[in-house]
N, C-alpha and C positions, 0 to 999 in steps of 0.2 A: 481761361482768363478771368470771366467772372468768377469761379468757385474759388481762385489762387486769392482772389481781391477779398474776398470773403471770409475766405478764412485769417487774411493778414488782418482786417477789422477788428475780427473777435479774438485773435493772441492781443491786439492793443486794447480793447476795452478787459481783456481776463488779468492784464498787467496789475490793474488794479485792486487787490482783492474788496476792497472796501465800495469799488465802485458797483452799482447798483446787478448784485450776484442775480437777482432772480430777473433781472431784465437781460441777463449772459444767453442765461439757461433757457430761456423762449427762444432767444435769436439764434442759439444752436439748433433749433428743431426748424428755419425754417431755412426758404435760399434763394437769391438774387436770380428775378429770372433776366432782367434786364438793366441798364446803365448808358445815360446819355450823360453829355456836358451838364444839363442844369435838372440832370432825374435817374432815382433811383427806385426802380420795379420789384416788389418783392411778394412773392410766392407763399402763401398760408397755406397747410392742409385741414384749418377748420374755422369757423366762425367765432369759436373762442379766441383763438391766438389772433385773428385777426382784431378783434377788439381789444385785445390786449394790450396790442402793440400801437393802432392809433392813438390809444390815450398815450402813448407814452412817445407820438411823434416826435415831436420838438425837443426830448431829450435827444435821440437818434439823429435826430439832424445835427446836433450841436457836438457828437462827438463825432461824425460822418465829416463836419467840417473843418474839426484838428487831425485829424489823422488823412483826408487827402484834399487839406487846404481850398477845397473849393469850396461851395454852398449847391449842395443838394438837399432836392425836392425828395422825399420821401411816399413812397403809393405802396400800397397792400392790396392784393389780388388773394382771393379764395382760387389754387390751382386744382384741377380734376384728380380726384383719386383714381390710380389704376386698379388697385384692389380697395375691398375695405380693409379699415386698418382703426385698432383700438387709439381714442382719443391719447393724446401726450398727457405723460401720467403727472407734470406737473399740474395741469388744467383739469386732470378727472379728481375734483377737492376730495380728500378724507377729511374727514372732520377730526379734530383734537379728543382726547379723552375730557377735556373742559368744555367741548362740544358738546360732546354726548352728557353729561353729567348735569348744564345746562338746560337740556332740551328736558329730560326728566323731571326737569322742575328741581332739581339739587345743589344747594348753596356748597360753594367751595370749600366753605373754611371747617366742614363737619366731618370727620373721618374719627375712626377708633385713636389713631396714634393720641391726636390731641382732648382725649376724653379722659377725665380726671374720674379717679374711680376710687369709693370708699365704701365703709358698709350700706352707706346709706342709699347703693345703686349695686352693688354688686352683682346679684341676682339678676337685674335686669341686665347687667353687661353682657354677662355671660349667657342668657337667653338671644341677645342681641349676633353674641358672637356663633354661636351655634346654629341660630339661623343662617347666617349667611355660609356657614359651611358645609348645611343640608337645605337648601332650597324647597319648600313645601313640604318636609317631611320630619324636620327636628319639630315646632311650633306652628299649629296652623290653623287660628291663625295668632301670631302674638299681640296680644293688648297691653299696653302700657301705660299706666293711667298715674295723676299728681299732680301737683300744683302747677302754679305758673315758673318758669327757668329751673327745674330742677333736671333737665337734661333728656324729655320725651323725645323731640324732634331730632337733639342732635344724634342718640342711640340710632334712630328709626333711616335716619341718612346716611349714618356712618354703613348700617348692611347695605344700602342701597350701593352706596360707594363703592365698597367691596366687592360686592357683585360685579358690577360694570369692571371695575380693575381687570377682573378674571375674564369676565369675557364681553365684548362692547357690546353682540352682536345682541346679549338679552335683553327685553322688554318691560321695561321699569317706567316707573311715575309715578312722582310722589305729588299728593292732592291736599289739600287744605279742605275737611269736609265744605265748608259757604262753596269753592269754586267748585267740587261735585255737583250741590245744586245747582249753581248759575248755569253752568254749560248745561243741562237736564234741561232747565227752563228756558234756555237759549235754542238746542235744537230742536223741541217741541213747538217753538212760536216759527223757528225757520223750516218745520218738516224736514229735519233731518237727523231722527235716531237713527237711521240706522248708522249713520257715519261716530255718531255718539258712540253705539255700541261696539263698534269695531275700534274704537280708540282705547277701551276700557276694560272690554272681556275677555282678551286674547293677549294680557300681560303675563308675565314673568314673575313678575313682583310690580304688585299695587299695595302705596300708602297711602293711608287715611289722615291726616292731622285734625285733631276736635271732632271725631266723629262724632259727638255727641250732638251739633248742629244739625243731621239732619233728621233729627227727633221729633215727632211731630208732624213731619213733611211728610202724607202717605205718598204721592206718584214718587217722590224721591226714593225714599225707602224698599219701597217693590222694585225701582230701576235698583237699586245696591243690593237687594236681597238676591236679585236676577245673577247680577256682577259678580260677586260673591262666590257663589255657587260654581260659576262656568271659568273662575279663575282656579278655583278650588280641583274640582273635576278634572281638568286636564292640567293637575300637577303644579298650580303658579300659589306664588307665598304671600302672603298678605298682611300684612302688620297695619292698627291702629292704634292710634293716640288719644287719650279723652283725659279731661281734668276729674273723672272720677269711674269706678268701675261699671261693666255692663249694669249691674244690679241694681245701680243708685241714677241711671239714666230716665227722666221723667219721661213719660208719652212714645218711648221705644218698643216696637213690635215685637211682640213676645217669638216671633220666630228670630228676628236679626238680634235679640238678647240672649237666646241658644247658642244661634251662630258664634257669635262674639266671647259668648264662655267656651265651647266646646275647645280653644285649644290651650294655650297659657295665659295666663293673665297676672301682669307683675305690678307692685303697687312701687313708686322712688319715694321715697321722703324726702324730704329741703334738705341742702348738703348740712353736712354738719361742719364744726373748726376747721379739721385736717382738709377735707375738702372744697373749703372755700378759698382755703392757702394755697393748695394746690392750683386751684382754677386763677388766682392770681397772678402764680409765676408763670402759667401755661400763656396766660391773653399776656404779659408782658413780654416773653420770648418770643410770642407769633406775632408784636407790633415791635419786635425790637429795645425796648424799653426795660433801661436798667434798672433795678428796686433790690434795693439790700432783702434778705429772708425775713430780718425781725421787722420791717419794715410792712412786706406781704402779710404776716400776723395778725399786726395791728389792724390793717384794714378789713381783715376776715373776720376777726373782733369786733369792730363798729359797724360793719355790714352784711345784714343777717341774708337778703335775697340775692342771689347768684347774678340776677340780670344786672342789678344795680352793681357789684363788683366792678365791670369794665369800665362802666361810666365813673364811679371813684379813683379808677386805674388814670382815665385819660385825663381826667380832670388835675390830676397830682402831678401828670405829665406838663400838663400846659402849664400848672407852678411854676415847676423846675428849669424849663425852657428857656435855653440861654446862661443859665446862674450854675445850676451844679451838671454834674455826667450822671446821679442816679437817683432814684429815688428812697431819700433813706430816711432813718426811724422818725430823727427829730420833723423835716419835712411833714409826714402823716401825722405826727401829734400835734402839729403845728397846727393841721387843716381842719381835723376835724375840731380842736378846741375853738377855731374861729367859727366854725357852723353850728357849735353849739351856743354860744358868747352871745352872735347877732341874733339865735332866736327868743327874743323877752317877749316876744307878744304872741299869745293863741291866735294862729287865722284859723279861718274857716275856708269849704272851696269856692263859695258865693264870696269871699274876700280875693283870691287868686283870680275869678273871673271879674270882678269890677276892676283890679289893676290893670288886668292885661288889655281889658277896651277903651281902659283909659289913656295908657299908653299909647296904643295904636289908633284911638278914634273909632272904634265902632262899635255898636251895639251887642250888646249878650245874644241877644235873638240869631245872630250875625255866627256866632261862633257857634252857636245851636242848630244852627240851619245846617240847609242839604250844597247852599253854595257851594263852588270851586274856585270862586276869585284866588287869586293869588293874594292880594291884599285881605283876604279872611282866613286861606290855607295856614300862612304860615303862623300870624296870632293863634289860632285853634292848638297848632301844633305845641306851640310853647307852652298855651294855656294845661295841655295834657302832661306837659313834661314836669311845670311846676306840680302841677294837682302831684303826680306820682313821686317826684324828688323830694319834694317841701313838706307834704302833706304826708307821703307813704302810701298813700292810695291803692287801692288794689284794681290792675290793669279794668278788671268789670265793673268796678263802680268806678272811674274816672270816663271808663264809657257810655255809662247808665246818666255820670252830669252833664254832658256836651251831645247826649241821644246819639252816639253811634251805634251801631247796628253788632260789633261786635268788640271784644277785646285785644284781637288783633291790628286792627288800625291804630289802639292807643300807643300796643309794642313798638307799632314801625314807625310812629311820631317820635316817642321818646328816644329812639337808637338813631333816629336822624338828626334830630337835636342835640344831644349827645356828642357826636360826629361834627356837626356846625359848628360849636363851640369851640373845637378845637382848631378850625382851619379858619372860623371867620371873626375877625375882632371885633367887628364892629356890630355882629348877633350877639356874641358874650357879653360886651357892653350895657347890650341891650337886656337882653335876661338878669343879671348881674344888677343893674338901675330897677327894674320891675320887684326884684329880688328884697332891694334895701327899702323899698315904698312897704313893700309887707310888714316886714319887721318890724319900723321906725314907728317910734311911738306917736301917739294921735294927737 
C-alpha cells in the first residue's frame, strides 16, 4: 500500500521534466515508512538526505497536496542500516573540473586554446607546452621572465590546466610569490609549519608568480629553497614567473639563483602588431563582441600594452551599445581621435590625485593610507586606474604613488574598474566627470 502510494507520487512529480529533477532523484533513494490522515513518515538512510529534504519540506508538502488533495505534514526519520552501505552517490559531492582548477589557485579564462602566439613568445609556448607533456622532466624548473601583460601567468596556468584536464587526481597550486610569504609568516606566528609544509612540498606541480618577491626574505627563502628541492626530488615540476631573470634578481641567495638557472629560463618580449591583433579578436570572441578585422588593427596600432587591449576592447563596446551590431573601423578612429582631441593640457599624477579627492571629499592622505573604508577603496581604485589609462603609468610606479606594497593590487584595481565602467553608468559618469576636470583648461 504504502510503497504502491509512493511510487504513484514520484511517476507524478517525474511528469514534469522541468519540475525540480534533482529533488526526483533524492526522493528515489528514500521510502514512506508511515501515513496518517494529516501525516506523512519518511525514512532517510543518512543524515545528508535527511537534511536535504527538510530544507526542501514545504516544496513536498505542496506537491503531496495536488496529487492526494489532502494536506499532509511531512517528518524525516534517520532509519537503521541493516548493513553498511556507500552514501547515495548523488550526496557523496565530486567536485567539477572548475572545482579543482579553482582550488589551485587557477583563473578560468587561461588555457593554451585561447593563447595568442607570435615570435615574440614562441619559445616560451612551446617550453610551456612540453612541460606539461613531460611533467618534471622536459624543464625543471621553467623560468619565465618579462614585462608586465606580456603573457607570464597566462603560459604558466594554461600547463597547469592541462595537467589537471589529464588527470584531476594531481597536485597543483599556483602561488603568487607575496602569498608564499604571507602563509610562511602566518604559520609561524600560528605554530603551524608543519601543516605549511605538507600543503606545499608534496606538489605535483608548484607555481611561483613574481618570485622575485621573496628576495631578500631570508626565513622565506630557506622555507622555498627547502620546497624546491623536495618537489624536485620526488619527480614534481615547477615553473616560476619574475619581471626579470634569476641574474638580475637583487638580494636572491646565490643557492636559489643556481636553482632557478639550472633548468630553462625563457625571456617574452611585449607582443608585437600581429599579436596584439590577434589578442584582440581572441578577448572579443571570448566576450562575444563583434569588431570588423581592420577595425582590431587599428586598435593594436594605438595600443602598445597587451593589458590595456581589453579595457580599449570594452570600452568601444559600451560606444556601440544599443547603435550599431559591431565594432568597426570608423567607430575606433572615432574614439581614439576624441582621446587624443580632449587631451590639451599636460597633467601630472599629484594633478589625478587632487581631482579625484576633490571629487569625492577626501584627503590624499586618505587614498595613501592603509584604510579599507569603502568610501576610500573605491576613489584609490579610480585614482589607480586614471594614474595608469591617462597617464600610462607603469603598474610599479602607480604603486610606489598611492604606497601600495606591490604592483599587483594596482592590476586588480584597474581590471575592476575597467569591468565597472561597463555594467555601472553612473561609475562611468563618474570617471568620465573627473576625466573632463583634467583636461579642461584652468
Amino acid at each position: 500500500m504504502l510503497s504502491s502510494f509512493w511510487e504513484g507520487f514520484l511517476q507524478y512529480l517525474g511528469k514534469d521534466k522541468e519540475k525540480a529533477p534533482v529533488l526526483l532523484s533524492v526522493l528515489r533513494q528514500v521510502k514512506p515508512i508511515e501515513i496518517t490522515e494529516s501525516e506523512i513518515i519518511i525514512g532517510c538512510d543518512n543524515q545528508g538526505v535527511k537534511f536535504f529534504l527538510e530544507k526542501r519540506t514545504l516544496e513536498i508538502e505542496q506537491n503531496l497536496l495536488i496529487f492526494t488533495k489532502k494536506k499532509l505534514k511531512v517528518r524525516f526519520l534517520i532509519t537503521e542500516k541493516k548493513s553498511k552501505k556507500e552514501p547515495p552517490p548523488l550526496l557523496n559531492f565530486q567536485p567539477s573540473v572548475e572545482d579543482i582548477f579553482l582550488k589551485s589557485g587557477l583563473h578560468l579564462k587561461y588555457s593554451f586554446e585561447n593563447f595568442a602566439v607570435s615570435s615574440t613568445n614562441q619559445v616560451a609556448y612551446a617550453a610551456a607546452q612540453a612541460v606539461s607533456q613531460n611533467l618534471g622532466s622536459a624543464y625543471n624548473p621553467l623560468f619565465l621572465y618579462g614585462g608586465v601583460g606580456v603573457g607570464k601567468t597566462h603560459l604558466a596556468q594554461s600547463v597547469a590546466r592541462k595537467i589537471l584536464e589529464a588527470n584531476q587526481n594531481k597536485k597543483v597550486l599556483f602561488c603568487p610569490g607575496d602569498r608564499f610569504t604571507n602563509e610562511l609568516i602566518e604559520s609561524i606566528r600560528e605554530k603551524s609549519t608543519p601543516r605549511f609544509r605538507k600543503r606545499y612540498r608534496y606538489l605535483n606541480l608548484l607555481i611561483v608568480d613574481d618570485i622575485q618577491f621573496i628576495a631578500g626574505k631570508q626565513t622565506v627563502q630557506e622555507e622555498f629553497f627547502h620546497t624546491f628541492n623536495s618537489i624536485a626530488s620526488s619527480g614534481g615540476q615547477i615553473i616560476l614567473t619574475s619581471d626579470r631573470p634569476p641574474s638580475d634578481i637583487k638580494n636572491l641567495e646565490d643557492r636559489l639563483r643556481s636553482r632557478f638557472s639550472g633548468g630553462l629560463t625563457v625571456d617574452i618580449q611585449p607582443p608585437d602588431f600581429e599579436l596584439r591583433t590577434a589578442i584582440v579578436l581572441i578577448k572579443a570572441k571570448e566576450k562575444k563582441i563583434e569588431i570588423d578585422i581592420e577595425a582590431a588593427k587599428l586598435i593594436a596600432e594605438q595600443v602598445a600594452d597587451s593589458r590595456e587591449l581589453e579595457g580599449a576592447l570594452l570600452s568601444l563596446y559600451a560606444k556601440i551599445l544599443g547603435s550599431k551590431e559591431q565594432i568597426d573601423l570608423e567607430t575606433v578612429a572615432s574614439f581614439f581621435t576624441q582621446k587624443e582631441n580632449i587631451k590639451v593640457k599636460k597633467i601630472s599624477a599629484p594633478d589625478v590625485v587632487r581631482a579625484v579627492c576633490f571629487f569625492y571629499n577626501i584627503k590624499p592622505s586618505h587614498l595613501k593610507g592603509e584604510t579599507r573604508a569603502s568610501s576610500v577603496v573605491l576613489p584609490r581604485q579610480v585614482t589607480m586606474y586614471l594614474l595608469r589609462k591617462e597617464l600610462r603609468l607603469k603598474f610599479d610606479e602607480v604603486a610606489y604613488i598611492l604606497k601600495r606594497k606591490d604592483h599587483t593590487t594596482v592590476m586588480h584595481a584597474v581590471e575592476k574598474i575597467t569591468r565597472l565602467l561597463i555594467k555601472d553608468p553612473s561609475l562611468k559618469q563618474e570617471v568620465v566627470g573627473i576625466t573632463k576636470s583634467l583636461f579642461s583648461s584652468t
